[in-house]
C-alpha positions as CSV (number, residue, x, y, z in Angstrom):
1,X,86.1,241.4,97.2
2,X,86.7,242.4,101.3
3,X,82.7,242.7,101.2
4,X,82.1,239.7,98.9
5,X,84.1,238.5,101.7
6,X,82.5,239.7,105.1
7,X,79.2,238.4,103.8
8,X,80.3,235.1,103.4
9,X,82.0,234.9,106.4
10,X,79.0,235.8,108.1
11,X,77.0,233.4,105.9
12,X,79.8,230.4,106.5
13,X,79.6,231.6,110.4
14,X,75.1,231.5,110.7
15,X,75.7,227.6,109.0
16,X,77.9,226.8,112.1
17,X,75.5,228.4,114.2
18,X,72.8,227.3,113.0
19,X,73.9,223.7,113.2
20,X,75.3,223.9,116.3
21,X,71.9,225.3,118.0
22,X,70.1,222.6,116.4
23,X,71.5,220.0,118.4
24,X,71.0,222.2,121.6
25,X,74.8,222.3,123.1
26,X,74.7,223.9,127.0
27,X,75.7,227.2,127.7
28,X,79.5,226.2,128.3
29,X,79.9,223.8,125.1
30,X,78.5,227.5,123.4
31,X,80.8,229.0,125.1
32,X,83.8,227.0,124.6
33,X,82.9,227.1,120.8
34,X,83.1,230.5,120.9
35,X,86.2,230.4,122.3
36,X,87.3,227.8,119.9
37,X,86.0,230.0,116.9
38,X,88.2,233.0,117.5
39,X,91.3,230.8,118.6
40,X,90.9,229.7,115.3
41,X,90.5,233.1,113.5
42,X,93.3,234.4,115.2
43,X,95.7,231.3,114.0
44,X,93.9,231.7,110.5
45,X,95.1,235.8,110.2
46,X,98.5,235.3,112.0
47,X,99.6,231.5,110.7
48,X,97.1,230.5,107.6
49,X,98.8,227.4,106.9
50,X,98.8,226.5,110.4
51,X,95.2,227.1,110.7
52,X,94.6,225.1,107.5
53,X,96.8,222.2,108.9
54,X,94.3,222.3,112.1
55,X,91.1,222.0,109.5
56,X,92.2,218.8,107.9
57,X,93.7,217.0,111.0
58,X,90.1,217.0,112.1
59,X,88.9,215.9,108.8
60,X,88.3,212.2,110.4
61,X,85.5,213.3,113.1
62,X,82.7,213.7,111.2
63,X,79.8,212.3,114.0
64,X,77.5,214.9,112.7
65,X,76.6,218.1,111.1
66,X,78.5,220.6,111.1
67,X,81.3,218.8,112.0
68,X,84.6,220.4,114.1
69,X,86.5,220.4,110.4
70,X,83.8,222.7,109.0
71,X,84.0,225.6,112.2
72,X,88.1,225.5,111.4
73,X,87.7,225.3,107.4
74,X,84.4,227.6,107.6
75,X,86.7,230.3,109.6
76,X,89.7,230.1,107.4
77,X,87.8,230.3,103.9
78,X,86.2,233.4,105.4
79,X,89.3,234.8,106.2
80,X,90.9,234.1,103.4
81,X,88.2,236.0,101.5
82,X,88.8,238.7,103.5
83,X,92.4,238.9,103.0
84,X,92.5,238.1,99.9
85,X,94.3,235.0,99.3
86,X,91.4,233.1,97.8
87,X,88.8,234.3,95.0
88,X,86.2,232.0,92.6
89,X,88.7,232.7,90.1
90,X,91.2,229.9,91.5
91,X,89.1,227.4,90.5
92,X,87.9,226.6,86.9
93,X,85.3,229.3,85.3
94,X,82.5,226.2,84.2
95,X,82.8,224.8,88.0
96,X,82.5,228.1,89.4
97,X,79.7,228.5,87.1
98,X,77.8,225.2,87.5
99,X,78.1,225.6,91.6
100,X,76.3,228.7,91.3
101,X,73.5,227.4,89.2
102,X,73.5,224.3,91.5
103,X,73.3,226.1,94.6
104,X,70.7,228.5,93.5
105,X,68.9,225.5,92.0
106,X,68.8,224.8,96.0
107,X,67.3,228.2,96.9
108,X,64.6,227.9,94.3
109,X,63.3,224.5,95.5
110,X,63.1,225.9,99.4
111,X,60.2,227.2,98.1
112,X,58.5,223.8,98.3
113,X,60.4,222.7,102.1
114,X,58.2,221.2,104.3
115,X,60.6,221.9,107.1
116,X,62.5,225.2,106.3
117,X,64.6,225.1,108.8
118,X,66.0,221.8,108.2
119,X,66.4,223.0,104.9
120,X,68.1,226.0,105.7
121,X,70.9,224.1,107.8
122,X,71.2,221.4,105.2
123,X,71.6,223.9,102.1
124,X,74.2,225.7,104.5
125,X,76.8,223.2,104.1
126,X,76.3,222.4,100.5
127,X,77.1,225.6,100.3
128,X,79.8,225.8,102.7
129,X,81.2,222.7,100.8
130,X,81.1,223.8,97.6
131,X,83.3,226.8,98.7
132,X,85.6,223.9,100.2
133,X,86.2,222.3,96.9
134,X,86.6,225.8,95.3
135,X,89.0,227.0,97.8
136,X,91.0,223.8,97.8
137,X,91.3,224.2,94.2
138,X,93.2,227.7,95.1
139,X,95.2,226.6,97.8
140,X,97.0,223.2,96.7
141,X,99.1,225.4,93.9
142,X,102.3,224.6,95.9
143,X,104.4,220.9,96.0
144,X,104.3,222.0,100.2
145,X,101.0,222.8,100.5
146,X,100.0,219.4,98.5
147,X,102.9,217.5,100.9
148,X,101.2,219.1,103.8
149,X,97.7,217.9,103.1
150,X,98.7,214.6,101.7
151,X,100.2,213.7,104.5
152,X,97.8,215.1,107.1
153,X,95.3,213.0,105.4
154,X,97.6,210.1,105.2
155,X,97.9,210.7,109.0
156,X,94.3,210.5,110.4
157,X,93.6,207.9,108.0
158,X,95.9,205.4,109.1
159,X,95.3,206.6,112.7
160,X,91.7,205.8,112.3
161,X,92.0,202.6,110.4
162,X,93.9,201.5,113.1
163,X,91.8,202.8,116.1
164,X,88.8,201.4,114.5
165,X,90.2,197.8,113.5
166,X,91.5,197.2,116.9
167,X,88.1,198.1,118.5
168,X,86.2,195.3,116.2
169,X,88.3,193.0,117.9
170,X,89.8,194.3,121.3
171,X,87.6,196.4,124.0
172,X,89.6,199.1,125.4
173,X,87.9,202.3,126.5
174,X,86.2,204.5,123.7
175,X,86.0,201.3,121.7
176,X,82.9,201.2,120.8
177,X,82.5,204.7,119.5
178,X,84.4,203.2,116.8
179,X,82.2,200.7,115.5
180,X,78.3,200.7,114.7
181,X,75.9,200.0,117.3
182,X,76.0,195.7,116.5
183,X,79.9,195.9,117.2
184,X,80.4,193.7,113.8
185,X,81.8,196.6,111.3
186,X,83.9,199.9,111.5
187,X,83.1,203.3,111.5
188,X,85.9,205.6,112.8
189,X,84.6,208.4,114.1
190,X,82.0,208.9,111.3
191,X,78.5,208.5,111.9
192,X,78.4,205.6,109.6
193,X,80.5,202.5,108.2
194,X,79.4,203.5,104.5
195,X,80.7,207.4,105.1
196,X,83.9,206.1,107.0
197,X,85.4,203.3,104.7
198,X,85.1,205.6,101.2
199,X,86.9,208.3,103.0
200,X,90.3,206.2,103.2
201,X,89.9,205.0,99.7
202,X,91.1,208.3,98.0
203,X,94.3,208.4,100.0
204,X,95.1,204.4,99.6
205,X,95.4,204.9,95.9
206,X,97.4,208.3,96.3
207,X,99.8,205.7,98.5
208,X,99.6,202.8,96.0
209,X,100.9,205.2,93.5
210,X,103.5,206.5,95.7
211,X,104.5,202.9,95.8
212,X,105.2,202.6,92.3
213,X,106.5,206.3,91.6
214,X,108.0,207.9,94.6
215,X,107.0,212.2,94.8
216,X,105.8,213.2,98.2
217,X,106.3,210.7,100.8
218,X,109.6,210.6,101.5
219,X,109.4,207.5,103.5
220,X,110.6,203.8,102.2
221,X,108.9,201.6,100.3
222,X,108.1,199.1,102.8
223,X,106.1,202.0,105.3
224,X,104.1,202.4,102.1
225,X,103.4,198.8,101.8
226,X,102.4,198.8,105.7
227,X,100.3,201.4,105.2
228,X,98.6,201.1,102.0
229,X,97.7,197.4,104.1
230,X,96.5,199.2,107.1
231,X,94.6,201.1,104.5
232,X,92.7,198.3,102.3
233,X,92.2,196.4,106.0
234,X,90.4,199.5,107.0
235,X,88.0,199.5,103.9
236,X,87.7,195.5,104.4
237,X,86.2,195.4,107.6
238,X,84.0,198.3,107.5
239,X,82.0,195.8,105.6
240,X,80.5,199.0,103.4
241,X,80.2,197.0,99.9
242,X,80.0,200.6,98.3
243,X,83.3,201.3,99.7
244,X,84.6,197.7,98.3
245,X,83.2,198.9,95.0
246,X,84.8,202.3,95.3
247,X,88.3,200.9,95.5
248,X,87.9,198.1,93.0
249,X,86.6,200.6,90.3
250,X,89.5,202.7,91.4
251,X,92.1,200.0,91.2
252,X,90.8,199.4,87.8
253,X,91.4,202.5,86.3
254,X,94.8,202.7,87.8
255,X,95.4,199.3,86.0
256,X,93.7,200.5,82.5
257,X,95.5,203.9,82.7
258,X,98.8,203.0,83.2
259,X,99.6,200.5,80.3
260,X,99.0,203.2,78.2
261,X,102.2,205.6,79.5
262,X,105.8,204.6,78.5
263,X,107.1,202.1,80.7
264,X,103.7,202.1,82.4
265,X,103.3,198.2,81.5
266,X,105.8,197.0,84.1
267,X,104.1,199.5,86.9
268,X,100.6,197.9,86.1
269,X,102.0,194.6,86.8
270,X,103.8,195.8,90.3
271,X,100.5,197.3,90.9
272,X,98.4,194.5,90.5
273,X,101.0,192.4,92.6
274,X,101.2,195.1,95.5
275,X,96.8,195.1,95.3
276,X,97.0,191.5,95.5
277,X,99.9,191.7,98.7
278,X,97.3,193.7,100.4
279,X,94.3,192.1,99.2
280,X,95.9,188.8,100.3
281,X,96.7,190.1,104.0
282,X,93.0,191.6,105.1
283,X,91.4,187.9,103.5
284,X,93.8,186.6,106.0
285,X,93.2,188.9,108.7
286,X,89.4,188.2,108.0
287,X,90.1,184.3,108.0
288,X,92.1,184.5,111.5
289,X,89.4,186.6,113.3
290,X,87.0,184.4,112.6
291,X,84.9,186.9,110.3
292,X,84.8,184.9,107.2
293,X,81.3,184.0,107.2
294,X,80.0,187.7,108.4
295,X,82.6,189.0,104.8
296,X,80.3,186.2,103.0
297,X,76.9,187.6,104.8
298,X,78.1,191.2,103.6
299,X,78.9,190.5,99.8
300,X,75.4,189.4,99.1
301,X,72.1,191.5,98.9
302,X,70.6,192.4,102.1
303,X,67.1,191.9,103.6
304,X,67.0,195.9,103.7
305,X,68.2,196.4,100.0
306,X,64.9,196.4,98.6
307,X,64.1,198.8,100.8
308,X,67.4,201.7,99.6
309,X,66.2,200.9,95.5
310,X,62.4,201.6,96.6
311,X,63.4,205.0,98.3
312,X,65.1,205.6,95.0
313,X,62.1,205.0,93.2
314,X,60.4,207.1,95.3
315,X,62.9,209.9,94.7
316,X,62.3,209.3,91.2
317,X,58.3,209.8,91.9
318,X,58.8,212.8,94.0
319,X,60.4,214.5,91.2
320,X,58.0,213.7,88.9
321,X,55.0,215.6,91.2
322,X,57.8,218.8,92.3
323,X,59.6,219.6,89.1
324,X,61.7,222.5,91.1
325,X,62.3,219.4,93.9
326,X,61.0,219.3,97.4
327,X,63.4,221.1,98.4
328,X,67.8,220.8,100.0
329,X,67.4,218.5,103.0
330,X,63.9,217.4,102.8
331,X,64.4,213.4,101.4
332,X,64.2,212.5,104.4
333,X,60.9,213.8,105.5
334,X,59.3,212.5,102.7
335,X,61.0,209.5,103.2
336,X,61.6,206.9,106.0
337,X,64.8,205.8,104.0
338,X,67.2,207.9,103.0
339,X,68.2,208.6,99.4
340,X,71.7,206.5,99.6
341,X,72.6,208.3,96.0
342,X,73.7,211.4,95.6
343,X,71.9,211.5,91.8
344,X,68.5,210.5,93.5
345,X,68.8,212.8,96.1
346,X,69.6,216.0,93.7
347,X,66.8,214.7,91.5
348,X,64.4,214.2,94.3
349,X,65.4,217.7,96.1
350,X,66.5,220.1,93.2
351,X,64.5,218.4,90.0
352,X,65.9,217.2,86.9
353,X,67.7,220.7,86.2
354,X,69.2,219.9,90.1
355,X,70.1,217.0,88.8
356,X,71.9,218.0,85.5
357,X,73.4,220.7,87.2
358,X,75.3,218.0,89.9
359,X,76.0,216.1,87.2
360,X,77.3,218.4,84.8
361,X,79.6,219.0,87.4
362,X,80.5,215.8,88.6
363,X,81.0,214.7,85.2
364,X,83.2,218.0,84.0
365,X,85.3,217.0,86.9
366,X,85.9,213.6,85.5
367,X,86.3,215.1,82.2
368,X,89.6,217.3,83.6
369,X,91.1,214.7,85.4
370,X,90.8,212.6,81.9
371,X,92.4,215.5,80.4
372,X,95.1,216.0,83.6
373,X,96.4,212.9,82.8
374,X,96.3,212.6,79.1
375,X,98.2,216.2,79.3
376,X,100.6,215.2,82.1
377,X,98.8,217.5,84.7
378,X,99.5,216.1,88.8
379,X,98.4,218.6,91.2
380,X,101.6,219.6,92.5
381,X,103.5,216.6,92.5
382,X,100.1,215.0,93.6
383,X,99.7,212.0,90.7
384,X,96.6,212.9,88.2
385,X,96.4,209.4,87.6
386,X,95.7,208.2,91.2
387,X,93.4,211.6,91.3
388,X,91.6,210.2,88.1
389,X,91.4,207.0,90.2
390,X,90.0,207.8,93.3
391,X,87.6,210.6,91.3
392,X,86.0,207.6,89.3
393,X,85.5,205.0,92.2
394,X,84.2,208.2,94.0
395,X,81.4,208.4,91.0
396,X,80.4,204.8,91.3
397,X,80.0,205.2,95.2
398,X,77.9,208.2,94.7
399,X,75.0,205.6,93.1
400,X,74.4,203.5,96.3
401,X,75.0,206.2,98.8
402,X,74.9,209.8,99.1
403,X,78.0,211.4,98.6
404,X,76.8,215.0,98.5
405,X,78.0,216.0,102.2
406,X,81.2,214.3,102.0
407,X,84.5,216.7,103.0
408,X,86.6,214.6,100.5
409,X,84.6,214.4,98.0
410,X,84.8,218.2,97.4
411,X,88.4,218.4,98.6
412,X,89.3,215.2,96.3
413,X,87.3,217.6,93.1
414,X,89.5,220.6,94.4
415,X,92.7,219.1,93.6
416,X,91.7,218.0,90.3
417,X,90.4,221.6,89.2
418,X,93.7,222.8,90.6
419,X,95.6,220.2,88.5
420,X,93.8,221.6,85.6
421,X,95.0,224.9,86.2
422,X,98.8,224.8,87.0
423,X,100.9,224.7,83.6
424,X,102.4,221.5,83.0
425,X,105.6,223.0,83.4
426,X,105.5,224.5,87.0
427,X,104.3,221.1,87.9
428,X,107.0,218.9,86.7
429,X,109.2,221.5,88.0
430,X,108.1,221.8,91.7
431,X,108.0,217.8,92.2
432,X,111.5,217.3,90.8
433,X,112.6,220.0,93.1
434,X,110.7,218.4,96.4
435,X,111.2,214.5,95.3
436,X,114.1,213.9,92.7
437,X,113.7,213.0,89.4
438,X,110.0,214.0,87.9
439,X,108.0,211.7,85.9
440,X,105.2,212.0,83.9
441,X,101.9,211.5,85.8
């Protein structure tokens, strides 16, 4: 395992590199990275959680590839390898099995890259991300480790909901690093309005279920109103219809799921009231700025619409004439428009066994977090329902855009693989031990 170990680490360190070279940084941004780099290796051996703590505080700069989160996570997977406090068997044997088969589904269809180095760098964080979501589902075993991320993420989601809200309607400086280049919709600090919205929607359902069954947060119901609010306002004004899809569909589960548990009848209704609250508040927010008519503009099909579904279709044609795909990264070279679906793109780059292979997994993940509910199984004291939830509106996002690259997408599938492995037991016992009395999930 210490060399399975060192040979990732350099692998996870050459995909930093690599990326990093790419976009040409001068001699003392290389420098400073460096520095950076072993800062954070030194934290990672001496304070793991610490270091870990560091990772997902940066998880809401993602500007571009490889992002500052994947230097800090990159380091501390490889050291945990090293050390030995992570291994492939913390995660589920069939994910473990279909990431391998996915990834070398990606080395096989190199063969046909146009531009190998772009994809080289491109296949280096798929692969760097599917050792994310399999190392997640090692780490979040413990209710404080679950605490701990929950809240981070809670943290720099609110932080840039708010940031990025008040720049669409106030200039103040940095302001417009927070929305797209028109200065009419959010971004954060993501490279794009679609990639930013979908990446609160996960943690607004973990709060909406906090609201209606109390574990981790151990803050009062009317902070969890405010920021489930600043939350849904957030995803509102991005104007990313994906992302309004994402959280309807997720909503909806919440709302079919939850009749079906004892007593879950009343929570569905104090759900659908709290969804309405918030839903109420960002159409009035939306009404008093004066953006009514760009929300109407937004929910109906665009003039460049046609122009996503016919680089689907020519995803869908590009498979056809490279059965082992074009290869990882490469959609866009064959393409002026990019794939904006994560099943066209696998299809497109990996063929149709790329594509079952994604899917398989995907779908098996979706399968467990079925099962983690039906069985009682949070993550933690991290609800399976609301990880159901979010999982499902995740799917439905992955159609219009491309998911594939996404840090919570693989984080979000972690903690559903780790749900499925912790015995139902230790879980109900750890959450009534951090949060009062436990109930089922």
């Amino acid at each position: 395992m210490p060399a399975l170990g060192v040979a990732l680490a350099l692998a996870l360190s050459a995909a930093v590199a690599r990326g990093l070279g790419g976009a040409g940084p001068s001699l003392w941004v290389s420098v400073g990275a460096g520095i950076g780099l072993l800062g954070v290796v030194a934290l990672a051996i001496w304070r793991y959680d610490a270091a870990v703590a560091v990772g997902f505080l940066l998880l809401g700069i993602v500007r571009f590839e490889p992002a500052p989160v994947d230097g800090v996570m990159a380091v501390v997977i490889a050291v945990a390898l090293v050390t030995g406090r992570f291994d492939l068997r913390s995660a589920p044997l069939w994910a473990n099995g279909l990431v391998a088969v996915f990834l070398l589904l990606n080395l096989l269809a190199c063969i046909e890259a146009v531009k190998p180095g772009r994809a080289a760098s491109f296949m280096s964080i798929t692969i760097y991300l599917c050792l994310l979501g399999l190392w997640t589902s090692g780490y979040v075993r413990t209710v404080r480790r679950a605490h701990m991320v929950f809240v981070i993420w809670l943290g720099v989601a609110l932080v840039s909901a708010v940031a990025a809200t008040l720049a669409l309607y106030v200039s103040f400086p940095g302001s417009t690093l927070l929305t797209n280049s028109f200065g009419d919709r959010t971004q954060g600090l993501f490279k794009d309005p679609n990639v930013y919205s979908p990446f609160l929607v996960p943690v607004a359902v973990l709060v909406l279920h906090e609201l209606l069954e109390p574990r981790l947060l151990r803050i009062g119901r009317t902070l969890k109103l405010l920021a489930l609010g600043i939350l849904v306002l957030g995803v509102t004004v991005a104007y990313s219809r994906a992302a309004w899809l994402n959280l309807a569909v997720a909503v909806a589960v919440m709302l079919a799921v939850m009749p079906l548990r004892r007593g879950g009848t009343a929570r569905a209704g104090a759900l659908l009231l709290t969804i309405l609250v918030c839903v109420a508040a960002a159409a009035g927010t939306v009404l008093l700025t004066g953006s009514s008519s760009f929300f109407e503009e937004r929910a109906h099909l665009q003039s460049y619409d046609s122009q996503r579904f016919g680089a689907q279709r020519s995803g869908i044609a590009l498979s056809e004439s490279h059965p082992i795909g074009i290869g990882p990264g490469q959609f866009e070279v064959a393409s002026p428009v990019s794939a904006h679906s994560t099943y066209v793109r696998a299809l497109a780059e990996e063929g149709l066994l790329g594509l079952i292979a994604i899917g398989s997994l995907l779908l098996g993940t979706l399968i467990v977090a079925g099962r983690n509910v039906v069985l009682g199984r949070g993550t933690a004291g991290l609800s399976s329902t609301a990880l159901l939830a979010a999982w499902v509106g995740l799917l439905a996002n992955s159609v219009f855009v491309d998911t594939l690259h996404w840090r919570h997408l693989w984080i979000l599938a972690g903690l559903i693989w780790a749900g499925s492995l912790i015995p139902r037991d230790a879980d109900a016992a750890q959450a009534s031990s951090s949060a009062g009395a436990f109930r089922p999930t």
